[in-house]
C-alpha positions as CSV (number, residue, x, y, z in Angstrom):
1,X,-14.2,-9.7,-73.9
2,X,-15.7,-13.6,-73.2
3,X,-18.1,-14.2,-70.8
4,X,-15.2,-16.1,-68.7
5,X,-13.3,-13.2,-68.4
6,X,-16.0,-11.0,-67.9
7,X,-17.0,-12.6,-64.7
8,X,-13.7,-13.3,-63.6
9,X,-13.0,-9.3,-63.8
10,X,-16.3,-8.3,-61.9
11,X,-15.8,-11.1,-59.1
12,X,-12.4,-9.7,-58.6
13,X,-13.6,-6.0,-58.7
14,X,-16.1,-7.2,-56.2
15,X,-13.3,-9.1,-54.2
16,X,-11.5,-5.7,-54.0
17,X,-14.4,-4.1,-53.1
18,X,-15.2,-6.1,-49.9
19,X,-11.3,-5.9,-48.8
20,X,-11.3,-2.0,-49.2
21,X,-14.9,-2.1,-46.7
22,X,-13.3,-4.9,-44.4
23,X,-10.3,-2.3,-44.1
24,X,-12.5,0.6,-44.0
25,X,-14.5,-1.0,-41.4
26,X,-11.5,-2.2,-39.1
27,X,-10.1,1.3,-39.0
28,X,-13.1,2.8,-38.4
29,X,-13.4,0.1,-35.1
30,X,-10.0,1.2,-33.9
31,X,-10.4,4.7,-34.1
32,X,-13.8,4.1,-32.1
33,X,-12.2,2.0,-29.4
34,X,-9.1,4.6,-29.2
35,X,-11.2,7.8,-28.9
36,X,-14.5,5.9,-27.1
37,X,-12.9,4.2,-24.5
38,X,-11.2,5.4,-21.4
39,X,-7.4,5.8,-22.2
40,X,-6.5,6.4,-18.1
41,X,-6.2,3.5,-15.8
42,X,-6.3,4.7,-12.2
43,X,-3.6,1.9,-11.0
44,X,-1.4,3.7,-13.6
45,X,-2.4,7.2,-12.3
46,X,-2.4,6.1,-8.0
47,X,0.1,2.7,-8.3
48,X,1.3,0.8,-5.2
49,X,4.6,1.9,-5.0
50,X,6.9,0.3,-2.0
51,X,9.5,2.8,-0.8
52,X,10.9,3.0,2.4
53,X,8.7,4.9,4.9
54,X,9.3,6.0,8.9
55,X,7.3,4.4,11.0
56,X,6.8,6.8,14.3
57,X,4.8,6.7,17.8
58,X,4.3,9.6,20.3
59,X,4.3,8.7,23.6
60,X,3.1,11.9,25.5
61,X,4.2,12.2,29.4
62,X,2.9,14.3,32.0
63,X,4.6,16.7,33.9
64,X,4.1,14.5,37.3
65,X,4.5,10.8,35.6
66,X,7.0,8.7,36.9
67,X,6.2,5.1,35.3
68,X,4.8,3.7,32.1
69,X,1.1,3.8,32.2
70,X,-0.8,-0.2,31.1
71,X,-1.8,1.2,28.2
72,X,1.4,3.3,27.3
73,X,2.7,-0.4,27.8
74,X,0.6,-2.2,25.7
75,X,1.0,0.9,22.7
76,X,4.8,0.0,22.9
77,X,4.7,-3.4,22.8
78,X,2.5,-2.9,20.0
79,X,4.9,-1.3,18.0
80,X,7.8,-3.2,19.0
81,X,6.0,-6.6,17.3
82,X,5.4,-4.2,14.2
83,X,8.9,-3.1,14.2
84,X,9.7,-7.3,14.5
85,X,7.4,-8.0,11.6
86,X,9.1,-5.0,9.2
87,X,12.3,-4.0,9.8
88,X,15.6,-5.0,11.3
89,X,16.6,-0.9,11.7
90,X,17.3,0.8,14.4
91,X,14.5,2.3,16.6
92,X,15.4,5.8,17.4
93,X,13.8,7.4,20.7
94,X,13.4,11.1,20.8
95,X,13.0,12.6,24.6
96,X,12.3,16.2,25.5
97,X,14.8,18.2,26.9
98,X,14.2,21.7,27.9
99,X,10.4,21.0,28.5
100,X,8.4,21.1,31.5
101,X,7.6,17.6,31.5
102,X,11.5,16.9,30.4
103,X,12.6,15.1,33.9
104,X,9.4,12.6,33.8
105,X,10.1,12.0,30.5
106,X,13.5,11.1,31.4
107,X,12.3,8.2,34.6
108,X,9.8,7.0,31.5
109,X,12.1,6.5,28.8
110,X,14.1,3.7,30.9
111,X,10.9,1.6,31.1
112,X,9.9,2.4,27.1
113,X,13.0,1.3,26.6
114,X,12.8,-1.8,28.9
115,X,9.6,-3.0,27.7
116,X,11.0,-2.7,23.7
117,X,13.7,-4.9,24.8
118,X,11.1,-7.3,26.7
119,X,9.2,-7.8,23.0
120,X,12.0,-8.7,21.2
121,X,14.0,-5.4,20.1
122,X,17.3,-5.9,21.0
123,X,19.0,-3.0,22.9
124,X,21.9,-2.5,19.8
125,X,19.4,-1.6,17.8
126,X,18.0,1.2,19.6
127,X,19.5,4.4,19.6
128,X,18.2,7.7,22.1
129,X,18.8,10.8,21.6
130,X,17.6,14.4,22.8
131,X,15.3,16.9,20.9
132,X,14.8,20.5,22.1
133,X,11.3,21.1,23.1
134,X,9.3,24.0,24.4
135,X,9.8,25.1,27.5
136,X,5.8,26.2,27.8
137,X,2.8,24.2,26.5
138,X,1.9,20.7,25.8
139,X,3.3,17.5,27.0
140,X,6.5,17.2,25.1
141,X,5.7,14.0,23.9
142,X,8.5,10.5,23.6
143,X,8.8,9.7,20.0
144,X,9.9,6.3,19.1
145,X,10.6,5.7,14.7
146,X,11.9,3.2,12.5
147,X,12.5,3.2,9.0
148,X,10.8,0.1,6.8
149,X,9.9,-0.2,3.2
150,X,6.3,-0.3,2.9
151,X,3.4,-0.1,0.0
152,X,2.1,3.4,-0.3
153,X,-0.6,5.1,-2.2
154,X,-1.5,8.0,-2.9
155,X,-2.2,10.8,-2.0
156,X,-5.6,11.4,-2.4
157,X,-8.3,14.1,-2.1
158,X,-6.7,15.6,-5.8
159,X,-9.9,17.8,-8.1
160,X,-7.3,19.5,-9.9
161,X,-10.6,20.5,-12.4
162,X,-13.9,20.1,-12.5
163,X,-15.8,16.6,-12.5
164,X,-18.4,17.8,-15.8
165,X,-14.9,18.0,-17.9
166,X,-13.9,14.4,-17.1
167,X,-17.2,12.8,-17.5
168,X,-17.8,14.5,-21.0
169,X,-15.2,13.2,-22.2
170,X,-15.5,9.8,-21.0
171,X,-12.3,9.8,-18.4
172,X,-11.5,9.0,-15.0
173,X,-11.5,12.2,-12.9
174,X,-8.4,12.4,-10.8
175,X,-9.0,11.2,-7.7
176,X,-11.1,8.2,-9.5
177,X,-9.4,4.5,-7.5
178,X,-7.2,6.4,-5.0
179,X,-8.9,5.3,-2.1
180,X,-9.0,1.8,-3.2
181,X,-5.7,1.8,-4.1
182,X,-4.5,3.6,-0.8
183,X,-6.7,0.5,1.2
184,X,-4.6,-2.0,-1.0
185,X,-1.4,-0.8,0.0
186,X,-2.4,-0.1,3.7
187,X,-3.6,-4.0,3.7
188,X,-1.0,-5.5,2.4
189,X,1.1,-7.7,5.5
190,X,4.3,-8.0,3.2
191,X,4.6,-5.4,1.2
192,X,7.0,-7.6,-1.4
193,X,3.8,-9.5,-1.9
194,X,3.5,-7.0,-4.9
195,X,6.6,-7.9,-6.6
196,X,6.4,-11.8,-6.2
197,X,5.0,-14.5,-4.7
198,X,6.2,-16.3,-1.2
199,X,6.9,-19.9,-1.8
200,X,5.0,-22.4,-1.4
201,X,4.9,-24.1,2.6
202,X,4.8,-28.1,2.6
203,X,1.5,-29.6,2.3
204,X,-0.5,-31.5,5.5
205,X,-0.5,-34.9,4.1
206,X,-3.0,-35.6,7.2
207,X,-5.6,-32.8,6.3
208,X,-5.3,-33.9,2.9
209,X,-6.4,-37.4,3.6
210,X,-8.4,-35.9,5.6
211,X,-10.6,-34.0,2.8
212,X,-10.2,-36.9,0.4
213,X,-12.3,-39.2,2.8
214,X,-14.8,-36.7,3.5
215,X,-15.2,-36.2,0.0
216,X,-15.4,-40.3,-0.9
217,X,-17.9,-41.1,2.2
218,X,-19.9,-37.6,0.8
219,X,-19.2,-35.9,3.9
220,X,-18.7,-32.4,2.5
């Protein structure tokens, strides 16, 4: 053999040599980053999820009430602009019947029922019905509900096993992002905010000039 080809075979051995460490090396890497890394993502184990979800209030009466209290008021008007922001349903209220409080509850209804209409829910949309309370024991209470799809999480509070198993193995325990992701969803105005985003509203040609001459004369 030459000395040409001589060093043309050992730089080529030596070629093959660094490939077969580069490829060692790279499968070393992944296996690392597949068995060091954490493989659970807690929006994958507690997502957002929008479903549709009844909305309720309990309106409890007493036994001698013949009107609407200001704050009962304020509670249902309260609901009604929820109701207005989420959902074009029908409201369903619930009163007693059979209960001690059942003939109060019966004067209050007609003003819970006025005072929904006065914020804006229209009186097709409401439907009342009866519910069979007990005759003895707390004040049967009025329950107003809607149905509206909403962003849920959850639940949390889960330790299905012990904390010293997760962390030895470099994993999120179970309950790991549920409260963050249960705030997310309980924050969230619009709900189909997580699915897309709203368009765009038109620009304030006046504020814009506005912050353009600020910026110019070194205002801001």
């Amino acid at each position: 053999m030459t000395g040409r080809n001589a060093n043309f075979t050992a730089k080529l051995a030596l070629t093959g040599l660094v490939l077969l460490s580069l490829s060692s090396c790279g499968g070393m890497g992944k296996d690392t980053m597949s068995t060091g890394s954490i493989p659970d993502d807690y929006r994958t184990r507690h997502p957002v999820v929008i479903t549709d979800v009844e909305h309720s209030l309990d309106l409890p009466v007493a036994q001698n009430s013949s009107r609407m209290t200001v704050g009962m008021g304020d509670t249902v008007a309260g609901f009604a602009q929820d109701y207005r922001r989420s959902s074009n349903g029908y409201v369903q209220i619930m009163v007693p019947h059979g209960s001690a409080n059942a003939a109060a509850a019966a004067a209050v209804v007609r003003q819970v029922r006025s005072q929904l209409a006065s914020a804006g829910v229209p009186s097709s949309k409401m439907i009342e019905r009866p519910y069979q309370a007990q005759a003895q024991g707390d004040a049967a209470p009025i329950r107003l509900s809607y149905t509206a799809t909403t962003a849920v999480a959850g639940p949390c509070g889960q330790w299905p096993e012990d904390l010293a198993n997760d962390t030895s193995d470099n994993k999120h325990w179970e309950n790991f992002g549920c409260a963050t992701q249960a705030n997310l969803a309980a924050q969230l105005a619009n709900p189909t905010d997580m699915i897309a985003p709203r368009g765009m509203t038109p620009i304030d040609a006046e504020r814009r000039m506005k912050a353009i001459s600020d910026y110019r004369n070194g205002r801001m």
